[in-house]
C-alpha positions in Angstrom: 15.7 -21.1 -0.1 15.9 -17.5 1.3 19.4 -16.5 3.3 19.3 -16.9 7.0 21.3 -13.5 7.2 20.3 -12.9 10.7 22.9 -16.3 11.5 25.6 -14.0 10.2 25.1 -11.4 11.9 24.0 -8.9 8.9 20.5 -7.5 7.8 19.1 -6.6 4.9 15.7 -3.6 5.3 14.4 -3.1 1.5 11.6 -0.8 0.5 10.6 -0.6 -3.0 7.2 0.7 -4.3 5.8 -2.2 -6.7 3.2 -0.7 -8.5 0.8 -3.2 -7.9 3.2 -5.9 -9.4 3.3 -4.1 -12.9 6.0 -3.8 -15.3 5.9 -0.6 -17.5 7.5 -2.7 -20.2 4.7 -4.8 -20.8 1.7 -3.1 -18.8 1.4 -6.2 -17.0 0.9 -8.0 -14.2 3.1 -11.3 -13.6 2.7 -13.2 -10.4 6.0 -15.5 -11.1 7.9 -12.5 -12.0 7.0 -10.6 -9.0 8.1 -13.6 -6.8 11.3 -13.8 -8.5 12.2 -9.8 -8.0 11.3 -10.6 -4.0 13.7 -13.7 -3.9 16.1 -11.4 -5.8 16.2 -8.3 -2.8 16.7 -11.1 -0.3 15.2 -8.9 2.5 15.6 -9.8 6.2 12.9 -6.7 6.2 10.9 -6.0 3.5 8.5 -3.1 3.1 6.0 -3.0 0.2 4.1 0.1 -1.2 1.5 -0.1 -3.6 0.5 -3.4 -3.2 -2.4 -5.2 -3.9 -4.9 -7.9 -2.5 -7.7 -9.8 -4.3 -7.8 -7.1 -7.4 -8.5 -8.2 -10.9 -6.0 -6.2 -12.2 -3.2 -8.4 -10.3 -5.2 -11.9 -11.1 -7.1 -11.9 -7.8 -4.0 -12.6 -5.8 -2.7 -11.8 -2.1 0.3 -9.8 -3.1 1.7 -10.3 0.8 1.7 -13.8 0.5 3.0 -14.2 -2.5 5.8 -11.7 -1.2 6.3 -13.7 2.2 6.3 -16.9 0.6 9.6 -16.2 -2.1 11.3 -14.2 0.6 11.0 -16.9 3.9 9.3 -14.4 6.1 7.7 -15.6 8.9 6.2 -12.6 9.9 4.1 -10.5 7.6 1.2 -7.7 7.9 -0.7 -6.1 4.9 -2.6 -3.1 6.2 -5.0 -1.2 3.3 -5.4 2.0 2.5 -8.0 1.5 0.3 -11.1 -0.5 0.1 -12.7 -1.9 -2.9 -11.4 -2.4 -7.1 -10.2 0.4 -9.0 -12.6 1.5 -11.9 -15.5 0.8 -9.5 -15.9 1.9 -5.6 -13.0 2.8 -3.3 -13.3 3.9 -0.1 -10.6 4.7 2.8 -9.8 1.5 4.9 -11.2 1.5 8.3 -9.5 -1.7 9.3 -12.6 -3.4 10.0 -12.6 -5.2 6.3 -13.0 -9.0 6.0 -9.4 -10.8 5.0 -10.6 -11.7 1.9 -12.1 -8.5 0.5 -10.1 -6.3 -2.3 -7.6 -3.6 -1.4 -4.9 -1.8 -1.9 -2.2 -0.8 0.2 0.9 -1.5 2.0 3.1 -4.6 3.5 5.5 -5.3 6.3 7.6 -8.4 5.9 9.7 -10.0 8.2 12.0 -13.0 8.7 12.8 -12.1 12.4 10.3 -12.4 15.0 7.9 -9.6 15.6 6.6 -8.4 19.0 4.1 -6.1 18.2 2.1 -4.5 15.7 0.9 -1.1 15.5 -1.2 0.9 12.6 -1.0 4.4 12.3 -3.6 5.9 10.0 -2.2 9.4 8.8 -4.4 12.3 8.0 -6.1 12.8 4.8 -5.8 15.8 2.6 -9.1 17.9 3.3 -9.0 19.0 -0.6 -9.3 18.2 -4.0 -6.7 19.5 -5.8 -5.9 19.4 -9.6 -3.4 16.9 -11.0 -1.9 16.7 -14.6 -1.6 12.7 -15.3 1.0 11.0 -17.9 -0.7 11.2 -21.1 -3.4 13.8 -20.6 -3.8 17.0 -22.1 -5.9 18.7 -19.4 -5.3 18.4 -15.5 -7.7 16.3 -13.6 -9.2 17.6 -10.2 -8.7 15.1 -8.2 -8.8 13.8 -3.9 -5.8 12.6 -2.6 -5.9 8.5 -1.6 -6.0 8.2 2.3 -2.1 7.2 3.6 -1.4 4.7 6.2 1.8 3.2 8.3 2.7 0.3 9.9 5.1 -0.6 12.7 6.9 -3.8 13.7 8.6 -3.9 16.7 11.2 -7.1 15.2 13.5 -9.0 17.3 16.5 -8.8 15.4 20.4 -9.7 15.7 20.7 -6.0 17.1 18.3 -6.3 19.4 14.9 -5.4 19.1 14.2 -2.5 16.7 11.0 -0.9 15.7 10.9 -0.6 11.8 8.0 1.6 10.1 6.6 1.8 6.3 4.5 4.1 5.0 3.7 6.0 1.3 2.7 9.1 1.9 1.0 11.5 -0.1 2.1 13.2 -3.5 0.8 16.6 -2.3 4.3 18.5 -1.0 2.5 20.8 1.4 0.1 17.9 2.5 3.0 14.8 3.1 5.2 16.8 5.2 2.3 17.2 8.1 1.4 13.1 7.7 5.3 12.9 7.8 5.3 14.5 11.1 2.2 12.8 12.8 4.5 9.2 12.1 7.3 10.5 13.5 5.6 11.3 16.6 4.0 7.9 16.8 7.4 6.3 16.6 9.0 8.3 18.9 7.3 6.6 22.0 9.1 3.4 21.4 12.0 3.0 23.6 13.9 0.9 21.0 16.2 2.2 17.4 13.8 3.4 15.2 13.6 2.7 11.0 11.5 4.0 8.6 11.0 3.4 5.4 8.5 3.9 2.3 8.1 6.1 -0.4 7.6 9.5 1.0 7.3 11.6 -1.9 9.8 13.7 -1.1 13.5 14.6 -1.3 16.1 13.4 0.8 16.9 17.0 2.6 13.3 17.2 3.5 12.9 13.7 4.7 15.9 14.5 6.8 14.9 17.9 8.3 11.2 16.6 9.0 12.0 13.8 10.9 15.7 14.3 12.3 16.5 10.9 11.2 19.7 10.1 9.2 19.9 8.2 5.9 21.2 4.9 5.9 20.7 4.6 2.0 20.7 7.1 -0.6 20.3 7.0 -4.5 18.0 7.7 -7.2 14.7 5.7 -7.1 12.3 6.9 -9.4 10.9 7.3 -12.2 12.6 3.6 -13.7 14.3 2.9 -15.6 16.0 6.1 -15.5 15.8 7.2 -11.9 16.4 11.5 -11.8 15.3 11.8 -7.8 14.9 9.8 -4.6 11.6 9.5 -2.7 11.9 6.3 -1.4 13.8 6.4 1.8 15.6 4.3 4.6 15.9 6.3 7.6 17.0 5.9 11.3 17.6 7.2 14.9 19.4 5.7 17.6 22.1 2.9 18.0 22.1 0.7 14.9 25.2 -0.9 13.3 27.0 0.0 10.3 24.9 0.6 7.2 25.8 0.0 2.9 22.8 1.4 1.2 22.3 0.0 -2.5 19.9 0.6 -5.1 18.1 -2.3 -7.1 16.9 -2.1 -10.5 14.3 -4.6 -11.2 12.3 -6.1 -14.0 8.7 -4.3 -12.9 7.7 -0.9 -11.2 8.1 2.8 -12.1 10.6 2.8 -8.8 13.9 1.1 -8.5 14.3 -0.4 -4.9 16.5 1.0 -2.3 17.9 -1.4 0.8 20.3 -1.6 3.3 22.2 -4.0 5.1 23.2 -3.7 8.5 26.4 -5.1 9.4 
């Protein structure tokens, strides 16, 4: 069974980018294996990017749940990005899509209590912009997917905190303004603040954009050789002590990056 951690006064917040659920090693998808790397963060708070729901390429299953399920959480939101299968029809998520229905997108997982949820839908790139792909010869013009967040505010042995995930976009002079418009959604909570996600961007960036500080640095990406951190675990206002680690596991193109509160 999962680790009540909040009984010992310590919490864990993890992000960490899954890639759907695939391992580069074998270009797969395995459901068991996914569960096991969730049980294996032990995250009190878990955010997800990437994740999918209902799509053939992950076996038709409800990546959240499966997530929420190995880790304990009681609490647990999967808001998508995306509508519909890749290879077919996607379309930007309105919110307004039927629980069942395939998308893609990002999760929220807690084992504390949560209060409240909010969803903030960040601006789209206006553009198409051209992209050179792993494995191509010629860059591909292509229209950035749309980017979403979602907010928690979690009762947790600190008090109640309101903790954020996002993935923003992979345009650099696009993710900074979505960046922004968050952080101006967060800042009417009254309560510590903590986002996390992978932002696409360096550390100092992250830092000077939102005036947040680290509480966990270290390479992330691309696995299994990580060169540069995007994914990020960032705060403002009273929290307790922080020991950041970074967590190789056995699927993603992203190592997973957590903290633990103490």
């Amino acid at each position: 069974m999962p680790s009540a951690r909040g009984n010992t006064g310590r919490m864990r917040v993890t992000t960490f980018n899954i890639l759907h659920g695939r391992s580069p090693a074998d270009d797969r998808v395995d459901v068991p294996r996914f569960a096991a790397a969730v049980r294996k963060l032990d995250a009190d708070v878990l955010a997800l990017q990437e994740v999918d729901r209902n799509q053939p390429r992950s076996a038709g299953t409800d990546l959240t749940s499966v997530a929420a399920t190995a880790m304990g959480a009681q609490e647990h939101r999967f808001v998508a990005a995306l509508s519909g299968s890749p290879g077919a029809t996607w379309i930007a998520a309105t919110g307004d899509e039927q629980p069942d229905s395939a998308a893609y997108g990002i999760a929220l997982l807690s084992r504390y209590p949560v209060r409240s949820w909010e969803v903030v839908r960040l601006p789209a790139a206006p553009v198409r912009v051209p992209v050179r792909f792993p494995g191509r010869r010629r860059l591909a013009v292509v229209r950035d997917e749309p980017r979403v967040a979602v907010v928690a505010l979690t009762e947790t042995p600190y008090g109640d905190v309101s903790i954020a995930n996002t993935h923003l976009s992979f345009l650099r002079w696009w993710n900074a303004r979505q960046l922004r418009a968050l952080v101006r959604s967060l800042r009417a909570s009254p309560s510590p603040t903590i986002l996390a996600g992978d932002l696409n961007m360096g550390p100092q960036r992250a830092q000077q954009i939102t005036g947040m500080r680290p509480l966990a640095t270290g390479h992330t990406f691309p696995s299994p050789r990580p060169a540069e951190q995007i994914d990020h675990i960032l705060a403002a206002g009273e929290l307790p002590v922080a020991r950041g680690a970074v967590h190789e596991l056995a699927l993603s193109d992203h190592h997973a990056l957590s903290v633990d509160l103490v």
